[in-house]
LUMVOKE-130891 format. One record per residue (C-alpha): x, y, z. Coordinates in steps of 0.001 Angstrom, whole numbers, padded with zeros to 6 digits, always signed. Layout:
XYZ/...
! end
This chain:
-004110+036950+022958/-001363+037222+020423/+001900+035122+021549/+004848+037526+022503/+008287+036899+021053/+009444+035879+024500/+007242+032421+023636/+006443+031977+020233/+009767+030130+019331/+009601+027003+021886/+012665+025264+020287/+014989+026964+023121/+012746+025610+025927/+012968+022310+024267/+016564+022460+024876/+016378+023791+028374/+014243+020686+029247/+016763+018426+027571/+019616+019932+029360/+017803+019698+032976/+016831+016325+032197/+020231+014958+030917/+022518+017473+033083/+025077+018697+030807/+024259+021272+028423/+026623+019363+025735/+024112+016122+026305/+021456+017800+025574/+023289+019699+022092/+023945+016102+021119/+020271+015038+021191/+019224+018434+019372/+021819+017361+017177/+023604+020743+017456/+027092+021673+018688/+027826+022305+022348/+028268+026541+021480/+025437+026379+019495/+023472+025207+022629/+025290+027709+024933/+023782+030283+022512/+020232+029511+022583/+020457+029121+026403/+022038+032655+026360/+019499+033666+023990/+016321+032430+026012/+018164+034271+029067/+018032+037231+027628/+014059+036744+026363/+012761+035858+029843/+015218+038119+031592/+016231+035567+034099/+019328+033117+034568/+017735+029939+033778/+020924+027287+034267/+024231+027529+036345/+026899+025815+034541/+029859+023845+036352/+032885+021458+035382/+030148+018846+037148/+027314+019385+034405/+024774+022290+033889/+021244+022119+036542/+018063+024667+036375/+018082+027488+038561/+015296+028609+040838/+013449+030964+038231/+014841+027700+035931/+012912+025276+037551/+009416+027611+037278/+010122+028389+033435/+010810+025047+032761/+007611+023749+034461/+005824+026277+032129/+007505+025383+029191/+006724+021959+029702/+002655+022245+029691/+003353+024410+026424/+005635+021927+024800/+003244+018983+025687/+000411+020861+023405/+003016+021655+020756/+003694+017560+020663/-000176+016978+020434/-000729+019531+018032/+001795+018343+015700/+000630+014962+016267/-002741+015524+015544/-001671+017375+011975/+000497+014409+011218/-002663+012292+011932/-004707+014709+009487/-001976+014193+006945/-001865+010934+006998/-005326+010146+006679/-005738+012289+003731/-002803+010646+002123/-004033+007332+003423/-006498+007365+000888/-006377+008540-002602/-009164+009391-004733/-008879+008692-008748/-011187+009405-011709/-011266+008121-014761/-012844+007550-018069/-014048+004066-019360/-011330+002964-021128/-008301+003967-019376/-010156+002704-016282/-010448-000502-017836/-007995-001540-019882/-004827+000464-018476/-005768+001576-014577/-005941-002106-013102/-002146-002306-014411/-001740+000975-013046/-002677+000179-009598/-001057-003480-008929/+002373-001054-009527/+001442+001774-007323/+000257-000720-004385/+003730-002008-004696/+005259+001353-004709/+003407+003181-001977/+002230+000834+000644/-000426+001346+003265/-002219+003963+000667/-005838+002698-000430/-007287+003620-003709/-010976+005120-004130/-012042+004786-007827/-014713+006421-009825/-015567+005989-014032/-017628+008089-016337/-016506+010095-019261/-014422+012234-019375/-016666+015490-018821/-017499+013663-015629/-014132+012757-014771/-013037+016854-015177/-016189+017270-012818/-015063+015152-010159/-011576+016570-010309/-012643+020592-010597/-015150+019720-007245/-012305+017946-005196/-014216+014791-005001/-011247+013138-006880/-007322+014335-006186/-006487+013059-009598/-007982+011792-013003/-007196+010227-016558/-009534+011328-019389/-009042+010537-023277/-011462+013516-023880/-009594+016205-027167/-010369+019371-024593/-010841+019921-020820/-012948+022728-018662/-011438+026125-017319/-010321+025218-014132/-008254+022141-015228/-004853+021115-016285/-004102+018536-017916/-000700+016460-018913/+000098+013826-021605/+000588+010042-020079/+000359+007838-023677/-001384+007858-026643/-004333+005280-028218/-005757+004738-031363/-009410+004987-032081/-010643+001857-034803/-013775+001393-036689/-015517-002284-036076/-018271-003876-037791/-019601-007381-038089/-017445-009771-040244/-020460-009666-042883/-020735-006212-042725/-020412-004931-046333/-017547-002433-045023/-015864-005658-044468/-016356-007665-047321/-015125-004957-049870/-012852-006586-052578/-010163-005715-053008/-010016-004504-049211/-010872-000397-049135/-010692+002069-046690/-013707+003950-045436/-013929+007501-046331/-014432+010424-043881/-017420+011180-045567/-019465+007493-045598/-018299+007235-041435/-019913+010749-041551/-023027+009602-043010/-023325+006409-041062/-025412+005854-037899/-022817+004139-035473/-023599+002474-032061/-022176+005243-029716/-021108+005959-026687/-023229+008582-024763/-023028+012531-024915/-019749+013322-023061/-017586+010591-023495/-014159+011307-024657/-014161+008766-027733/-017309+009997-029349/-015875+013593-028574/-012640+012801-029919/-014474+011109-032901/-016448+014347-033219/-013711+016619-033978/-011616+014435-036028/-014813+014191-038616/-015546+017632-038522/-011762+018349-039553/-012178+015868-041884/-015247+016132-043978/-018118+018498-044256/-020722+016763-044490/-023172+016472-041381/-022397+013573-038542/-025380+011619-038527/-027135+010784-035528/-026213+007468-033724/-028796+004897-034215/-028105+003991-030217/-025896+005320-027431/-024887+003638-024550/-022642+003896-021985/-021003+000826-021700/-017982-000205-024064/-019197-004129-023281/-022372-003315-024765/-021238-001509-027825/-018875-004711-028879/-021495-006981-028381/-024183-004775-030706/-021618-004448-033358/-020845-008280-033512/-024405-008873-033966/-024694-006947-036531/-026539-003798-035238/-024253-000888-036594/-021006-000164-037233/-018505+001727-033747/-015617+003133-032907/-013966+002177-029965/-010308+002423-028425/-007794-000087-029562/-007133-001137-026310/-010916-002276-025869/-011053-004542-028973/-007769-005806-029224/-009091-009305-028054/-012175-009249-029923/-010337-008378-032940/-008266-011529-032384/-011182-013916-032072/-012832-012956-035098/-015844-011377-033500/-015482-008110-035351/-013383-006842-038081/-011311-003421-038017/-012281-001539-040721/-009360+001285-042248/-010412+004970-042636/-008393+006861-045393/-007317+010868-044573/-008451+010508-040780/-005986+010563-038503/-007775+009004-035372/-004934+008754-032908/-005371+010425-029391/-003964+011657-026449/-004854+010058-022676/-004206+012355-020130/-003560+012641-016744/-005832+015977-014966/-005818+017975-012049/-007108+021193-010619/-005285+024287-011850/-002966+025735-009644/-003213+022638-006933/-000113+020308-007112/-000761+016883-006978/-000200+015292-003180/+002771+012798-002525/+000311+009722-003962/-001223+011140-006793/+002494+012359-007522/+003250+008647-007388/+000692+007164-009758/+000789+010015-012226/+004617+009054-012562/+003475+005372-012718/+001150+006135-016114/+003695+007676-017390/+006141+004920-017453/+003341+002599-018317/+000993+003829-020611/+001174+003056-024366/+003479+005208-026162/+001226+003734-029452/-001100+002419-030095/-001269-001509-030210/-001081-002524-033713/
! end
């Protein structure tokens, strides 16, 4: 049955308790943390609910009257559940905060995440981290189905359902193999829109946000048909390694072949007219704020991601 407005605030029988217990109704304001006529009021108050005196109040302290002592037996049974139903929805809270779910797409979760996360474990302690990659079409799945609470894509566009905020930037380069003939142009010349167009590139797979990204920025920039990769594959390890032996020419994130670039494994190749700089983003589900610890590492990739792209 419905609970009458005589019950359904238990604060005032709280206090009752406190004031039996302790005996002085000005004890038991100070642990409420109230003053002494704000007490007297909400005694007054609960008198007037129940329709009974509940206390008798002397120069010697305040005790529980008869009907007192039966209401605050009552009250006592009902507070107890209150305790253990609050304690069992901080237990739910904390659990789900306890944990914290992430998605992400291959390169942030690579090269910028693991940075990411040594900060946040030293921000927000006692929270572990469960961590899935794909692309970023995956990565909007995961988040859009509440199997993740939060994701990064690098992906130009996300699904209805979705929002998405800025967190840094990258830059998207073209490699090849140092004896690639793209490489040994003299004097040194960019690449056109129109010959990347035209040439078969090891790729990553349908979805991902580079080739996406890579996509629209050649369809702004040329007209002329993309041509089909001559392989795709998932795996950014495996697309470095094809293009230093000499398979096809890529394009991958800066942040993947900085290193590589510096050993002399591949070569960067410059594309004139194609402005291949992107935008990594943080995503959640529209209309569903992001809890207390995806709050927390959202703010972290913020402060942390690239502002530009590495040089």
């Amino acid at each position: 049955m419905p609970l009458t407005s005589r019950v359904r605030d238990l604060g005032p029988f709280d206090l009752l308790l406190s004031a039996a217990r302790l005996g002085s109704l000005g004890a038991a304001a100070r642990e409420h943390g109230i003053s002494q006529p704000a007490a007297s009021s909400r005694i007054r108050y609960l008198e007037r609910r129940t329709g009974v005196t509940l206390l008798e109040r002397s120069p010697q302290g305040s005790r529980l009257t008869a009907p007192g002592s039966l209401v605050a037996d009552w009250a006592r049974t009902a507070l107890d559940a209150a305790a253990a139903l609050e304690a069992g929805l901080t237990s739910l809270h904390r659990t789900a905060e306890a944990r914290l779910t992430v998605a992400a797409s291959m390169t942030i979760a690579e090269y910028l995440l693991p940075h990411w996360l040594v900060r946040f474990h030293q921000e927000v302690e006692g929270t572990a981290v469960a961590l899935t990659t794909g692309n970023s079409d995956e990565v909007a799945a995961a988040v859009l189905s509440g199997a993740a609470a939060i994701g990064f894509v690098e992906g130009p566009a996300v699904p209805r359902g979705i929002t998405a905020h800025p967190v840094g930037r990258d830059e998207l380069k073209v490699i090849v193999h140092p004896g690639h003939p793209w490489a040994r142009r003299r004097p040194p010349a960019a690449v056109t829109p129109d010959e990347l167009a035209a040439t078969s590139l090891v790729s990553r797979e349908h979805g991902s946000g580079t080739r996406l990204y890579l996509e629209r920025a050649l369809r702004a920039g040329t007209d002329r048909p993309l041509a089909a990769p001559v392989i795709e594959v998932s795996s950014t390890t495996a697309i470095k390694t094809a293009v230093a032996e000499g398979v096809a020419p890529a394009v991958l994130s800066s942040l993947a072949v900085e290193r590589d670039l510096a050993a002399g494994a591949v070569v960067a190749v410059p594309v004139d007219g194609l402005d291949l700089t992107r935008t990594l983003r943080v995503v959640r589900r529209t209309g569903q704020d992001f809890s207390g610890a995806a709050r927390e590492l959202a703010a972290i990739a913020r402060r942390r991601a690239p502002a530009r792209p590495p040089a």
